[in-house]
C-alpha positions, 0 to 999 in steps of 0.5 A, spaced: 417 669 442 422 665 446 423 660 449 427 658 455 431 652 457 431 648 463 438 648 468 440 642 466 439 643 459 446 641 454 449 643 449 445 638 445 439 640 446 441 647 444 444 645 438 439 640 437 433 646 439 436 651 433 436 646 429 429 643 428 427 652 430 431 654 422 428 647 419 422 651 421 424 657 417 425 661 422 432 664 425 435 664 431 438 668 437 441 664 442 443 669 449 447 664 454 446 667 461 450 663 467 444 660 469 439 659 463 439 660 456 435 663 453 432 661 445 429 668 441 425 666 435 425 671 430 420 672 425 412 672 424 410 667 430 402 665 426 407 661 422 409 657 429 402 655 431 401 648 432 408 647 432 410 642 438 416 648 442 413 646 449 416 638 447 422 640 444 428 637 449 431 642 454 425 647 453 422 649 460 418 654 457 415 658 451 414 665 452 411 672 447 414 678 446 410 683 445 416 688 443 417 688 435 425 689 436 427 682 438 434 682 437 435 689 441 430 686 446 432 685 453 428 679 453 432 676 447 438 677 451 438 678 458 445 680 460 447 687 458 452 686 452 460 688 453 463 691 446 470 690 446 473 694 441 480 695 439 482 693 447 476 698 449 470 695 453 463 698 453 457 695 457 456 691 462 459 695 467 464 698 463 464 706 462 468 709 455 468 716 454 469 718 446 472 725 445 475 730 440 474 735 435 467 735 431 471 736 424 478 733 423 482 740 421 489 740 421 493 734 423 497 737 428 490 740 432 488 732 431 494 729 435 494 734 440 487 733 442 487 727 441 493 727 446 489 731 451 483 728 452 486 721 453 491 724 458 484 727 461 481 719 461 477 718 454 478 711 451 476 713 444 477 719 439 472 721 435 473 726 428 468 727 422 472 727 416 464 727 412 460 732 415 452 732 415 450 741 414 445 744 414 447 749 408 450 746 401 455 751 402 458 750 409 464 745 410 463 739 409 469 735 412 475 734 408 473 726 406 479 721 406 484 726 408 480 727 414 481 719 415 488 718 414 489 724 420 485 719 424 489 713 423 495 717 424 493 720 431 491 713 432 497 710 431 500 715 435 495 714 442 493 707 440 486 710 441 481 706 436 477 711 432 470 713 431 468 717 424 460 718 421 458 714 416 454 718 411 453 715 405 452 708 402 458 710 397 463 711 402 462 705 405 468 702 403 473 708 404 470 708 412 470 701 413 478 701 410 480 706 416 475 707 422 474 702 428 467 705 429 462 707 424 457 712 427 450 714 424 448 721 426 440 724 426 439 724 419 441 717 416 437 714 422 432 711 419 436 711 412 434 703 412 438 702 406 444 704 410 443 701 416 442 694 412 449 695 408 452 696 416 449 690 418 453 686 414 461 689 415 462 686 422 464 693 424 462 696 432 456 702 430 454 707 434 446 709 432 444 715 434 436 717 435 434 723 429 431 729 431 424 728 433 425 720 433 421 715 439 425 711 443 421 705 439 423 708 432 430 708 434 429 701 436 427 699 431 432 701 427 438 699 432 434 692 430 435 694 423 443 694 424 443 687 428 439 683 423 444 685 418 448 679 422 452 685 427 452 684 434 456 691 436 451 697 436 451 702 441 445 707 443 447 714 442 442 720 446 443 726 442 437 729 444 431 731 440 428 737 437 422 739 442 418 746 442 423 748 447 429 753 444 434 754 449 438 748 447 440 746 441 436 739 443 432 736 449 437 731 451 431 726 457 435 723 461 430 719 464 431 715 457 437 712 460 435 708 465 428 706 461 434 704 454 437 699 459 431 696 461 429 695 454 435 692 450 441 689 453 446 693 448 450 699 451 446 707 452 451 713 451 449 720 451 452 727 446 451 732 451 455 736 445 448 736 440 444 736 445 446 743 449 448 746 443 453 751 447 458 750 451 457 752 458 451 747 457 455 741 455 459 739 461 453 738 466 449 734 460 454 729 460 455 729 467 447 728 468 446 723 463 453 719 467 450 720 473 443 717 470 447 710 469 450 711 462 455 706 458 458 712 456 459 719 452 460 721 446 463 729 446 466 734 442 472 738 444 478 743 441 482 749 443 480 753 438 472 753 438 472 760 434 478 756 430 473 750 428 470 748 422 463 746 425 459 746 432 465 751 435 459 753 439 458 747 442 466 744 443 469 744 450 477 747 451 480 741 453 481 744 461 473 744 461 474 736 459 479 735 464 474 738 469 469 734 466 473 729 467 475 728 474 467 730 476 465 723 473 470 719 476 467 721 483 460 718 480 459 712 485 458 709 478 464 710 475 468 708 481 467 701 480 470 697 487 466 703 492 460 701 487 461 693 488 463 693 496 456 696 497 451 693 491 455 688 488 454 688 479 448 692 479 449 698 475 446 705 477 440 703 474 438 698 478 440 700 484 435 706 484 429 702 479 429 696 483 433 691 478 431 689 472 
């Protein structure tokens, strides 16, 4: 349920409105746009029957949501969310690119990509130092070790670091050294973890799992922000379909669809969802063109040399190319963009507005 301020309401009737909601029992999310506030209540609205929220000062009107992902919803907060990390914007009209190796291996690969890949455009650097593998015996990353190289390679870019979090035991060691804390396919729905995420106050990146619905990824995007964190940021990797060229389905059509549902910014993993590497670069630049906020994409000079997904990383000259095609999308070239549809996104603009 939400209810939505008049114009002329202040910031007393605000305050005073939150109040009286909590006093209720309830809690509150409060999205100020440039015209109007809007109030979400989270929690079971059979416990608000009869309560007089029309009468309340400044309400202009109370309105249901029927989506069970309140504070993901767009409807609790209309205006797209803008992440700053470390100096790095996300959402709301601005692009991020997450690139480097799948595994962190050697610390003079690691500067070197990371070097490579800001030089081509990428804002952030991504490196697992935990990793997720199907057999018991393949490489499972080089834990802390991994994580010192990362803090060494952003001390010499300044790019803020992104790492996958696997584990609720390695939770202070990640939180001690990422900026980013990403939770992979597996850990999804792994609630408990999500819940201790909640309460770091440090930016997630939730992908789906492996055969997840949009509405459970949601839910469990919801999970993270009822923990008290603001900064989530929806990651595409595809799902596992009857279809077996690729690695995963990657539908880009959720792209849109996500940004019309929740206000938090949508990126897609071209690299999970392709599976080899002469798929990745026109993945990434599909779901870029569909209006994404950004992506998240594996390169190495040496993918027979790599730990893990070798199959899957980009050279780095692939990435430059890469790189160069998306900055010739309209929706990247943000002053073209603006002379000709103002601040709508891709989205928008196609779809009519949201």
């Amino acid at each position: 349920m939400i209810l939505v301020m008049s114009n002329n309401a202040t910031e007393a009737d605000i305050d005073s409105v939150a109040k009286q909601i909590k006093e209720w029992g309830h809690d509150v999310s409060i999205s100020k746009g440039e015209i109007q506030t809007i109030i979400g209540i989270i929690g079971d609205k059979q416990d608000l029957a009869g309560k007089p929220l029309h009468t309340l000062a400044g309400v202009e009107k109370v309105l249901e949501v029927s989506a069970p992902y309140k504070k993901a919803s767009r409807a609790f907060h209309p205006e797209d969310s803008t992440l700053d990390i470390a100096g790095v914007k996300i959402g709301g009209g601005h692009k991020s690119i997450i690139a480097g190796p799948c595994s962190v291996d050697s610390y003079e690969n690691l500067i070197n990509i990371a070097k490579s890949v800001q030089k081509a455009g990428a804002t952030m650097l991504r490196g697992g130092a935990f990793k997720p593998r199907t057999s018991p015996y393949s490489f499972q990353g080089k834990g802390k070790e991994g994580l010192e190289m990362l803090a060494e390679a952003r001390r010499e870019t300044g790019l803020p670091i992104v790492t996958e979090l696997m584990s609720e035991k390695d939770i202070d060691l990640v939180y001690q050294y990422t900026d980013v804390i990403q939770i992979g396919a597996r850990n999804m729905q792994n609630f408990a973890l999500l819940k201790e995420i909640g309460k770091l106050g440090k930016p997630v990146i939730l992908k789906n799992g492996i055969a997840s619905t949009v509405k459970e990824h949601l839910m469990s995007v919801e999970y993270v922000l009822s923990g008290g964190l603001q900064e989530v940021i929806i990651a595409l990797r595809g799902v596992r379909s009857y279809e077996t060229a690729m690695r995963n389905t990657l539908d880009v059509a959720l792209v849109p669809y996500l940004q019309k549902e929740t206000h938090l910014p949508v990126i897609v993993d071209p690299s999970h969802s392709a599976g080899k590497r002469e798929f990745v670069s026109a993945l990434g630049f599909a779901g870029m063109a569909a209006g994404a906020d950004g992506m998240i994409i594996e390169v190495h000079p040496c993918p027979s040399c790599a730990l893990s997904d070798g199959d899957q990383a980009l050279l780095p000259e692939d990435f430059d190319y890469l790189m160069e095609k998306i900055k010739v999308l309209d929706a990247w070239n943000q002053k073209e963009w603006k002379e000709k549809f103002g601040s709508k996104k891709t989205s928008d603009s196609f779809l009519g507005g949201k």
